[in-house]
N, C-alpha and C positions, 0 to 999 in steps of 0.2 A: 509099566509106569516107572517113571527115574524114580530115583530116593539121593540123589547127590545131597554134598552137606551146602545147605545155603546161607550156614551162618554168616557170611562177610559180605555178602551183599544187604542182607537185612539189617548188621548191623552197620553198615553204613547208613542206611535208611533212618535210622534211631539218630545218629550221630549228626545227621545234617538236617533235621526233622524242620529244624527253627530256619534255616537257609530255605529249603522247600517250600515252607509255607510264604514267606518275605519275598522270594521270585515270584509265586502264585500269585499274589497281591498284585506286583508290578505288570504282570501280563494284565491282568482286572482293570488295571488303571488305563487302559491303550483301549477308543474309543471304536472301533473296529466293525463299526456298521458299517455292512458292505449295500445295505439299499438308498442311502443316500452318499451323493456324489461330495457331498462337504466335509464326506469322513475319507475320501480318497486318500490324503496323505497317512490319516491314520491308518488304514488299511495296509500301505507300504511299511509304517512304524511295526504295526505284531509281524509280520511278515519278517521282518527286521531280526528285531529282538526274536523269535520261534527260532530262526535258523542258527543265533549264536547261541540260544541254550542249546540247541542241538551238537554245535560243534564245542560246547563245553562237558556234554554228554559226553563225546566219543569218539561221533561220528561224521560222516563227508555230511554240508550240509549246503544248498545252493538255493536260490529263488527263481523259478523259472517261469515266463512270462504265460499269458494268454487271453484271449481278445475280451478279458476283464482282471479281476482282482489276482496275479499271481499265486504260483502253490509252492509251497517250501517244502524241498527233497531230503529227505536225510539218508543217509544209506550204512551201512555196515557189515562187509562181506568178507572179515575175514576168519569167520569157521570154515571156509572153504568152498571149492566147487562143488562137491559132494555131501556138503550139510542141507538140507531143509532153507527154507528162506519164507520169513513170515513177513508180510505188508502190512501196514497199520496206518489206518487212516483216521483224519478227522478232521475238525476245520476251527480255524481263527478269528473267523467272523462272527462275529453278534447280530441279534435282534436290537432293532429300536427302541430304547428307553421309557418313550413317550406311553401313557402320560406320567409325566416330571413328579405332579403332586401327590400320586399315590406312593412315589418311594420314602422309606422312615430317613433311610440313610442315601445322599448320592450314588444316581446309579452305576459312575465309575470312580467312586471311594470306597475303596473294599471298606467292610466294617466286622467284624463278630460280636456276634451275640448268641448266647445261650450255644454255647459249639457248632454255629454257622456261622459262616463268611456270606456276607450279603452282598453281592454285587450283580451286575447282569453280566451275562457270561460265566458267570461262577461253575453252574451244571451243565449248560448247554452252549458250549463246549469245550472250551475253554480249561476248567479243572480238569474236567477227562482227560484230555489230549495232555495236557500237560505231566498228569500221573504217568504216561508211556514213557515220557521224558525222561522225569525221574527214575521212573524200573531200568531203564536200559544205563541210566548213567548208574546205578547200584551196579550191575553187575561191570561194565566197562573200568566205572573207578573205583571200583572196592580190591581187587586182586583175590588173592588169597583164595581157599577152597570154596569151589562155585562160584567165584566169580568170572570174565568173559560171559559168551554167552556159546550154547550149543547150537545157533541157528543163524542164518543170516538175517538182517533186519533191513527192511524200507519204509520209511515213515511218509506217507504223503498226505500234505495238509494244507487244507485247500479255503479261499477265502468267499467261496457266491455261496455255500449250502442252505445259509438264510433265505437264499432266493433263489433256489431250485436250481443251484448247479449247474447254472449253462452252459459252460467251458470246461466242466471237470471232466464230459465222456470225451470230446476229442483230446483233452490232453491223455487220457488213459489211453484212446486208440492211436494216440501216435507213439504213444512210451511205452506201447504193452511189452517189446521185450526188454526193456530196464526194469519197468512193474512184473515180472514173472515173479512169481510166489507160488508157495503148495499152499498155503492159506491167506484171507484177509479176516484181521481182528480190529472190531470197532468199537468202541466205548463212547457210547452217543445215547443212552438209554438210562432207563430206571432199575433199582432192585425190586421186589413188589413191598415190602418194608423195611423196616430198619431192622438189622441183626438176621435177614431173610437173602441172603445173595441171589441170585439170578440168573439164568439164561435164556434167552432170545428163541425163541422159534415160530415169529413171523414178525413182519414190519407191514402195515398197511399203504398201499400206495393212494395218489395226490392228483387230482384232476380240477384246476381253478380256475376259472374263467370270470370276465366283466358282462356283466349285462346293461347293456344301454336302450331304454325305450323313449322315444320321443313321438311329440304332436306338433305343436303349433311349433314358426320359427324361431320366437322366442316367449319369456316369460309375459303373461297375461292379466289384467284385472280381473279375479276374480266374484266381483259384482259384476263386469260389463260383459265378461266370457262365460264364465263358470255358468255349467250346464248346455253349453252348445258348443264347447269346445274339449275332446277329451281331456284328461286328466294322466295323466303317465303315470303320476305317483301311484294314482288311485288304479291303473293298470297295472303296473308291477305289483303290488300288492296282489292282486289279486292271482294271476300269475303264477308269483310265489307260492300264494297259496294250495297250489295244485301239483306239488311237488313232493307230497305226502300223502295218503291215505288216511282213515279216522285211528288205524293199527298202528300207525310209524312208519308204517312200510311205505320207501322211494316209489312212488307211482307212476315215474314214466314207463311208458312201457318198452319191454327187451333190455330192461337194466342187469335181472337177476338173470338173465340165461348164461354168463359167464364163470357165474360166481360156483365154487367148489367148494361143498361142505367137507367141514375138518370130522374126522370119523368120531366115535363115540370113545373110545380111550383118551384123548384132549379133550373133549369135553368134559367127561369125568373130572379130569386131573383139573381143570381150571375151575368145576364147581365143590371141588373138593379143597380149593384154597381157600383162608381164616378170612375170608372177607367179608366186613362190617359195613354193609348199606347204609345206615345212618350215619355212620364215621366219613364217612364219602361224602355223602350230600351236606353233611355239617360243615367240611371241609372246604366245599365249594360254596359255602352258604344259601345254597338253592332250597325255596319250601318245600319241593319233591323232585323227584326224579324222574325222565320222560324217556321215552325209546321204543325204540321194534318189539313191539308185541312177542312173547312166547321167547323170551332170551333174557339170559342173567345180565346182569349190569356189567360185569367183566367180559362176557362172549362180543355185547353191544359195543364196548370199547375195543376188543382186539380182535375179531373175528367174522365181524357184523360189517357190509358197508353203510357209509351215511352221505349225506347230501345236507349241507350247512349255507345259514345267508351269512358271510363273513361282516360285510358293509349295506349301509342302505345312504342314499344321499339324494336328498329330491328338495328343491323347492327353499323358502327361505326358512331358518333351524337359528338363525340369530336371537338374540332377547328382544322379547317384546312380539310384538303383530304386526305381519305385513299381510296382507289378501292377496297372495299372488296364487295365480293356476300356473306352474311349472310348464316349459318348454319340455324338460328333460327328468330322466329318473335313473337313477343308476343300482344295480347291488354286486356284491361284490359275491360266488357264491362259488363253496369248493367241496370237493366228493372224499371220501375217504373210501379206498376201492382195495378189496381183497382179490387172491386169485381167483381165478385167471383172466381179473378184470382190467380191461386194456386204457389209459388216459385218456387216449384221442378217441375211441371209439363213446366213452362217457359224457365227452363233452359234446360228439357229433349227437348225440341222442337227448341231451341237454337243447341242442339249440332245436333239432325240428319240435320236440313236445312243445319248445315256448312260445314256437311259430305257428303250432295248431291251438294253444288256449288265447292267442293276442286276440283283444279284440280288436273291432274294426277302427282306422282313424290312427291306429300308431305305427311305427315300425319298430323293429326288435333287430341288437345287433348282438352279436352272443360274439367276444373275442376270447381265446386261451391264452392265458398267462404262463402258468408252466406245470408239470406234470411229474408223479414218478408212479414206476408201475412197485405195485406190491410184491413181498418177498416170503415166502414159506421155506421152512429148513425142517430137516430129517431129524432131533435131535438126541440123537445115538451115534454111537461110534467112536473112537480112540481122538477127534476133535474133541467130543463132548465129554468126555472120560476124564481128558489131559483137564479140562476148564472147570469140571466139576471139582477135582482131588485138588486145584490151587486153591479155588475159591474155601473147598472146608477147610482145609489148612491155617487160609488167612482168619474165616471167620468163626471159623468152630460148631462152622453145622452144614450138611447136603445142599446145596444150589436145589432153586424149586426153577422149573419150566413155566415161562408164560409168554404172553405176547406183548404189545408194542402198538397203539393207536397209532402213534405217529408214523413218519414218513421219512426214510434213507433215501432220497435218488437214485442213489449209485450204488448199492448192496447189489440190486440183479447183474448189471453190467459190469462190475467186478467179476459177477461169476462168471460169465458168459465170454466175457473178452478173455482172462484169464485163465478160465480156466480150471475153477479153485474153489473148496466150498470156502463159505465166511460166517465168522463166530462173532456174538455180539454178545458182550461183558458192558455192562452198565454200572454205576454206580449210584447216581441220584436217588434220590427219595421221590415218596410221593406227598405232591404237595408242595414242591423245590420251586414253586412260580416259574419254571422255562415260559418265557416270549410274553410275561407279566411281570407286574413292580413288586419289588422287594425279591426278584429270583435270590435263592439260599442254594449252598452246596455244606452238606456238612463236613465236618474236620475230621471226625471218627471215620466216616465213609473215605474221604481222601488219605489217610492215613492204612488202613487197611485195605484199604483198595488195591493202592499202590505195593505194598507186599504180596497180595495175591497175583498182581500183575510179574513179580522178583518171580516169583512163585513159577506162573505159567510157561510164561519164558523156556523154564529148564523141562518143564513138561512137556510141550511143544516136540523138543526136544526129542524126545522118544517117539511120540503119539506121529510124528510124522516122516 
């Protein structure tokens, strides 16, 4: 483990604490939903601005196209041919605001309250990515003892992650030898609480597909049809319904034959964590709590897969009464898949089960949307060392281990294309609304974070 003195990068950090926060705000303000086409220019604007904080950071920094929202390159390679070289990813894009009226404060006017910044984007991803920002311009512009940096750096920071990163694996397969790295570090994640730092050792991967069931050519009176004409709502519904057991448990069958139980030392260690069940369900304000039979609420979240109706749309949902029997019915419905369970395989076993419960009179069209496979990590070893000794440093207590319901795309195929394991430092809280109204990033968390990141850096350093 290094021990270099890091005092002039950190206290640069102090020194320009109030500048940090005021650029964080302005990135907040840039509208950056990459799933609708009206945010297009906005989507160029962070793209924009990302690359000149990056070349005020330090470093080379360019926008490089691809057959959607571009990724901005940042590079920094001069510790050498013979230093280490660490990749850092994350992305610029946001989730959709909607709906408008649940936010207290507009959801691209940053606000604070109570030591959060309210904005969307704020945690996911936004503040994250932009903490790399800052740590790398601590050490570039501070000078002085410990400051540079001991390792090379590549920052790639990409604009679809909201929407399943459809361009992000070929831009990796065409740039894997400018992307070569002995690690990738991402910051796209939670702590498990506040004052509790964290490490990653699995992300759950993503399998979503449209269900579409239809009967008649179009919408029906239901006095003059209803009852001789099927019903699709009333199909899917039902449908749906068999997509679960009376246990929780995913009932198509040949779902669980891929899945690989995590051995009994993580499971320990995850039900050995201060986790308050009713602080959860308070938090979500649900009157109870539901899931797979025989499994903690935490293994269910990060360990466990699932199978969710995202959307349901059938028929008229307007005010008031209309008697229509629906032509059509749709649901929107996605997996959350552990190892070594495969997307496409998920979805293919999604659509024959739905094609053996349809009744008769409709057809069933099952399409995939988009997919990531799941990510398991070893979490030992002189990566995990270096990640542990920044994070107690910054925060003043041992990083705990845990997992990750959500979904990376790109964490496997980094490894794989690359070459390289990948370490995942989060900072969010729980509770921070990622991809709901009022998303919160707290300030203490971006504050210390960001040091821990000063921190890793020099650790890195050695550990590779």
């Amino acid at each position: 483990m290094s021990s270099p003195n890091r005092s002039a990068p950190l206290t640069f950090l102090e020194e320009h604490s109030e500048r940090r926060r005021a650029e964080l705000f302005d990135f907040l303000r840039i509208p950056s939903v990459s799933a609708k086409s009206e945010h297009r220019e906005d989507m160029r604007a962070a793209a924009e601005w990302l690359a000149a904080r990056l070349r005020d950071a330090g470093l080379d920094a360019e926008i490089l196209p691809t057959a959607g929202h571009p990724v901005v390159l940042g590079e920094w390679r001069e510790a050498g041919p013979d230093a280490p070289t660490l990749l850092i990813y994350g992305h610029y894009d946001v989730q959709p605001p909607e709906p408008l009226d649940l936010w207290t404060s507009p959801a691209f006017t940053p606000e604070v309250r109570d030591g959060r910044v309210y904005a969307r984007g704020s945690a996911d991803d936004k503040g994250q990515l932009f903490m790399h920002v800052k740590a790398l311009e601590a050490h570039l512009r501070a000078g002085g003892e410990g400051g540079a940096l001991p390792i090379n750096v590549v920052v790639v920071a990409e604009g679809e992650e909201e929407i399943g990163s459809p361009n992000l694996l070929p831009f990796v397969t065409e740039h894997r030898d400018r992307l070569a790295a002995d690690a990738v570090l991402i910051s796209d994640s939670a702590m498990f609480d506040k004052g509790m730092p964290s490490l990653l050792f699995s992300l759950r991967g993503l399998a979503y597909a449209e269900v579409r069931v239809r009967a008649a050519k179009g919408d029906l009176h239901s006095g003059a049809y209803g009852g001789a004409v099927p019903n699709p709502a009333a199909a899917l519904s039902r449908m749906i319904a068999t997509l679960h057991d009376d246990r929780g448990r995913i009932a198509i069958p040949g779902f669980y034959d891929d899945v690989v139980e995590w051995d009994d030392e993580i499971r320990a260690e995850i039900r050995a964590l201060p986790f308050d069940e009713e602080r959860f369900r308070d938090g979500v304000g649900a009157p109870a709590l539901d899931g797979e039979a025989g499994w903690s609420v935490l293994e269910r979240l990060w360990i466990r897969p699932t199978c969710e109706v995202n959307g349901l749309l059938s028929g008229w949902t307007g005010e008031g009464a209309k008697t229509v029997l629906p032509a059509e019915a749709m649901a929107k419905i996605s997996f959350r898949l552990v190892p070594d369970q495969d997307p496409g395989r998920a979805i293919a076993m999604l659509r024959e089960h739905l094609a053996s419960v349809a009744p008769d009179g409709v057809t069933v069209e099952v399409t995939e949307l988009h997919g990531g496979r799941p990510w398991k990590a070893d979490p030992t070893g002189p990566l995990f060392d270096a990640a542990s000794a920044a994070l107690e440093e910054a925060f003043g207590t041992a990083p705990v281990r845990v997992g990750e319901g959500g979904s990376i795309p790109i964490v496997v195929e980094f490894e794989e294309i690359l070459g390289c394991p990948a370490l995942l430092v989060g900072f969010a809280l729980p509770g921070c609304n990622m991809h709901a109204p009022d998303e919160w990033f707290g300030l203490d968390e971006y504050d210390r974070g960001t040091a821990a990141l000063v921190r890793l850096y020099e650790e890195l350093g050695a550990a590779l």
